[in-house]
C-alpha positions in Angstrom: 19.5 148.3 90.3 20.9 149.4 93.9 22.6 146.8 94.1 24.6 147.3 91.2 25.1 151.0 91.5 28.6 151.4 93.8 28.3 152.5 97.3 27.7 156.0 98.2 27.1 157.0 94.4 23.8 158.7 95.8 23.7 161.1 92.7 23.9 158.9 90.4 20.8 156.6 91.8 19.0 159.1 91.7 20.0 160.0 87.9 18.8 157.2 86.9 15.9 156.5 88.0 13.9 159.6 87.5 16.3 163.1 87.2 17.9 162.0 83.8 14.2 161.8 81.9 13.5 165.4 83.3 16.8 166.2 82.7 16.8 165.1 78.5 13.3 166.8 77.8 15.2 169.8 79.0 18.0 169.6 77.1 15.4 169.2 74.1 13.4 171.9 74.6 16.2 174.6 75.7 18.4 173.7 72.6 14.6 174.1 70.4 13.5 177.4 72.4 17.1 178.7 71.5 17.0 177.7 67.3 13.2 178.9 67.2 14.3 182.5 68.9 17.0 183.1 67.4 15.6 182.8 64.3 12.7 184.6 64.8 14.9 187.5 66.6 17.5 187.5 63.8 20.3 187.1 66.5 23.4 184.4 66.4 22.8 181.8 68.9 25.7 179.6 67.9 27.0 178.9 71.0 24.2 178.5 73.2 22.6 176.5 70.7 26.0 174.2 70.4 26.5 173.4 74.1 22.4 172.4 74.4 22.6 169.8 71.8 26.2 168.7 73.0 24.6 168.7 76.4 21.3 166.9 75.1 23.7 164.3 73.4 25.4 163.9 76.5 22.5 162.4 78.3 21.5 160.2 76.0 24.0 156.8 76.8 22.6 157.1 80.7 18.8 157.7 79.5 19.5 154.6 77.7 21.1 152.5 80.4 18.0 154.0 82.4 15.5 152.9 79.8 16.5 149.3 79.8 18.3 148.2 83.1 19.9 144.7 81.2 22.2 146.6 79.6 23.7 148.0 83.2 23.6 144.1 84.2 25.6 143.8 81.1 28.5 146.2 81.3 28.1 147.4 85.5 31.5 149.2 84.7 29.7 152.1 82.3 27.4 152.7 85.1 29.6 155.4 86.8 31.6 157.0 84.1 28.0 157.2 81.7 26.3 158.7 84.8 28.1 161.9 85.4 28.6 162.0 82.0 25.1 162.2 81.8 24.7 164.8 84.5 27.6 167.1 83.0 24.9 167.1 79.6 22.3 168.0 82.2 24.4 171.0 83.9 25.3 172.3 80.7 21.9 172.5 78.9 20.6 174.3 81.9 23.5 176.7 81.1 23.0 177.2 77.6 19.3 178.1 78.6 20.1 180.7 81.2 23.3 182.0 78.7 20.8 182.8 76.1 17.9 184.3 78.6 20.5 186.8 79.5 21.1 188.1 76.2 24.5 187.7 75.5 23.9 186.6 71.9 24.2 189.7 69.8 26.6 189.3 66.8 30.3 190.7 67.7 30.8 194.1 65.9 33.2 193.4 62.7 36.2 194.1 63.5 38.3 196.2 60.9 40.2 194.2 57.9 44.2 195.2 57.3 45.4 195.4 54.7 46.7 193.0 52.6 49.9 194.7 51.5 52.1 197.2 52.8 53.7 199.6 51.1 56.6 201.5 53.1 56.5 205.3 53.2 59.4 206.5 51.0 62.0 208.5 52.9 62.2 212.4 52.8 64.8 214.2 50.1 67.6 215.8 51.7 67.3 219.1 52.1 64.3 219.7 50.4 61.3 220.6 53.1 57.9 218.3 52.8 54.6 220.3 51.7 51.8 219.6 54.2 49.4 217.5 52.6 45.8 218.9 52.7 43.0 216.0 53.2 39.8 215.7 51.5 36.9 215.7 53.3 33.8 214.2 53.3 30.7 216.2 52.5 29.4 217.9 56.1 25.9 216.4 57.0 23.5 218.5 58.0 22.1 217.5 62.0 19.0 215.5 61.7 19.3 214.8 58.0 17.4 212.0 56.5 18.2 209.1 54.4 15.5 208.6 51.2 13.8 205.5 51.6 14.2 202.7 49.7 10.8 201.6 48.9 7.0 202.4 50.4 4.3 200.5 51.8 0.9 202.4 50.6 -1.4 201.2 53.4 -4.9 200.6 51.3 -6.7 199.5 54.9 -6.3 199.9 58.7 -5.4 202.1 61.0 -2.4 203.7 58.6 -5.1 203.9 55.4 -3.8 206.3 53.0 -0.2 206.7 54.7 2.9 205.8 53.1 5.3 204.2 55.2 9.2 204.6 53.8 11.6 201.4 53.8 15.5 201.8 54.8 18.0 199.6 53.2 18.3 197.2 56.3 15.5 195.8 58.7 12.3 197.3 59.1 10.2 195.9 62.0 6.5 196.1 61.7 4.0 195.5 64.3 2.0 197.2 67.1 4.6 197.7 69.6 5.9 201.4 69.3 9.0 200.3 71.6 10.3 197.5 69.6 9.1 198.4 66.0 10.3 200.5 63.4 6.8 200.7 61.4 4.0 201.2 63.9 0.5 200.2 62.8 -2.0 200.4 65.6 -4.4 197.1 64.6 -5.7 195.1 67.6 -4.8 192.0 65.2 -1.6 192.5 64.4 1.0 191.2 66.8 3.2 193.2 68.9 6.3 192.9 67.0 4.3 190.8 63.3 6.8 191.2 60.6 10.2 192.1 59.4 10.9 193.6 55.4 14.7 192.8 55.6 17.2 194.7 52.6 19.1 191.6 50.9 20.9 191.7 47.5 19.1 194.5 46.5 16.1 193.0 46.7 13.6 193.6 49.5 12.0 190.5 52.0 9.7 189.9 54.3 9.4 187.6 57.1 6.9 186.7 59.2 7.6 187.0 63.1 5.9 184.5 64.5 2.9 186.7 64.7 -0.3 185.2 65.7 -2.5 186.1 63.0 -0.1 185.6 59.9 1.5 187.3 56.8 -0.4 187.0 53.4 2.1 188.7 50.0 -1.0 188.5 47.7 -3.5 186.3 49.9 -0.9 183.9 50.3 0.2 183.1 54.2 4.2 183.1 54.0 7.2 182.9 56.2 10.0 184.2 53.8 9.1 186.1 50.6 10.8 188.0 48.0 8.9 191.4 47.4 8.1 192.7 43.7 6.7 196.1 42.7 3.2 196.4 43.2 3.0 193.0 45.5 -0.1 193.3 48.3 1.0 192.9 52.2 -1.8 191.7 54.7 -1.0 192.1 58.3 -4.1 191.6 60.4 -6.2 193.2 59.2 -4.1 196.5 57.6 -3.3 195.7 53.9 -0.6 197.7 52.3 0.9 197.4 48.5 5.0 197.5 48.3 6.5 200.4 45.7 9.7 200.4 44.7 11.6 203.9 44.2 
């Protein structure tokens, strides 16, 4: 293979007989780490995840070429322009990697809709002197004042037994980690940050985090469940029944 590769193409010898391997089980496992974190986050990843499976796509015609050296002896002319194509797939899923590790993933704040007609303000009467107009406003809300929850989680056993703990119409993190959580429930088995109840449709869900130890709805282990009235939550070893309002 050195003698086909041209002379002085240093980088690309050594692309393809070792770096691009390393280089494609990166690409892999950045563009997985970023679909599996997002996810579990609730974040939009869109473009980091894009440019690591572009990246990881990339690489693949030079892993091939690598993988079987004939077809290099076939077509010596794809050598160059599939190598650095190959390493630009290799630069970028390291970027996508380090994009995501820094954060910049959050979902843009929506930005305000105009509207969709216009209608011209009409132009003031001669001689006749324009009333002030007096606005409406909003009811004043007191400082500190408190939404009603939504629903309730009655904890039957743990460390929260005989608590209720209200739901807000929008996430609710559970888990043990006071920093990250919304619903704290001190239980050496349940994970740090174990399970979200999400507000969709008008329906409540749950999702399980990741956590380590699992979510049962009814002594069933679930990822994604739709909550009824009633319906029994096991997180570690803390059980609590969902009420509606």
């Amino acid at each position: 293979m050195a003698g086909i590769i041209p002379p002085g193409a240093v980088l690309l010898f050594w692309w393809y007989i070792g770096i691009v391997y390393v280089a494609f089980l990166i690409g892999i496992a950045v563009s997985v780490w970023i679909s599996y974190d997002a996810n579990r986050k609730g974040l939009e990843a869109t473009i980091p995840q894009a440019i690591g499976v572009i990246s990881t796509i990339l690489m693949l015609p030079s892993l091939i070429m690598a993988l079987f050296p004939t077809i290099m002896i076939a077509n010596p002319n794809l050598i160059v322009p599939m190598g650095y194509l190959g390493i630009i797939g290799g630069v970028g899923a390291i970027f996508a990697g380090l994009a995501y590790a820094m954060g910049g993933v959050e979902p843009p704040e929506p930005r305000p809709v105009p509207p969709t007609r216009h209608t011209p303000a009409p132009e003031p009467l001669p001689q006749r002197t324009a009333r002030p107009r007096v606005r409406r406003t909003e009811r004043t809300k007191l400082v500190g004042e408190r939404v009603a929850p939504a629903a309730w989680l009655v904890a039957k056993t743990g460390s929260r037994s005989g608590q209720q703990l209200g739901l807000k119409r929008g996430a609710n993190t559970i888990g043990r980690s006071s920093r990250k959580c919304d619903l704290v429930v001190e239980d050496g088995t349940v994970s740090g940050e174990h399970a979200r109840i999400q507000f969709e449709n008008g329906q409540f869900v749950i999702y399980d985090l990741a956590s380590l130890n699992g979510t049962f709805v009814n002594g069933q282990r679930t990822q994604r469940q739709l909550l009824m009235d009633g319906d029994e939550i096991k997180l570690g070893d803390s059980v609590f029944v969902f009420k509606k309002v």
